[in-house]
C-alpha positions, 0 to 999 in steps of 0.5 A: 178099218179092221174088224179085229180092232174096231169091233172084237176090241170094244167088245161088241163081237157077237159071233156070227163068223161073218168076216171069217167067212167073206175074208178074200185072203182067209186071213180070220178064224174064228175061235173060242176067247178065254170068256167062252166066246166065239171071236175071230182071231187075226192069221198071218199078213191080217194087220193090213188089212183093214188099209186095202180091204175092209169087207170083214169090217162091212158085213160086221152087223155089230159094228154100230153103222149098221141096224140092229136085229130089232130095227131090222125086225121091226122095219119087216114084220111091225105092220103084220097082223098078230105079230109078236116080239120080245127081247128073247126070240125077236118077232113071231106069231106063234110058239108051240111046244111039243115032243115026241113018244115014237121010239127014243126020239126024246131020250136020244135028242138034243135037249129033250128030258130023259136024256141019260147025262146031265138030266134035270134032277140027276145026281 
């Protein structure tokens, strides 16, 4: 089976650029689609290969042979003491939230407010 085919053409791509990165012949890159998704996309000599080798299409976790992230959670951490689970973040015990007032790590972050382009309530 082709990955190409059977999971990128039914739309069930999440990706994770596992079969770019387990494919023996390098034959599958992964790139952006025209909806902003990332999607690996076919090389040269990719067609047959669903017919000789088909690990792209074996590590696939959206393929739907294999278990999700929540049964997969589940079946690990569902009889921990305190565990937590929603459809956002997946199992946890905890969340915290916090920042930093050393310096300019919170104005040169990732994410953080302050941030001079594209801060909240910037005009």
């Amino acid at each position: 089976m082709n990955v190409i085919q059977e999971v990128v053409g039914k739309g069930w791509c999440i990706g994770c650029g596992m079969c770019a990165a387990v494919c023996p012949r390098n034959r599958l890159e992964i790139r952006w689609n025209e909806r902003g998704e990332y999607n690996p996309v076919e090389m040269d000599g990719c067609a047959d290969c669903g017919k000789k080798c088909s690990l792209c299409y074996q590590v696939c976790p959206a393929h739907g042979n294999t278990k999700n992230e929540t049964e997969i959670g589940r079946e690990w951490y569902g009889d921990v003491k305190g565990i937590q689970q929603t459809d956002e973040t997946g199992y946890y015990l905890s969340s915290y939230v916090g920042y930093s007032n050393k310096n300019d790590h919170r104005k040169n972050g990732a994410s953080g407010s302050g941030a001079p382009y594209g801060a909240v309530g910037e005009k």
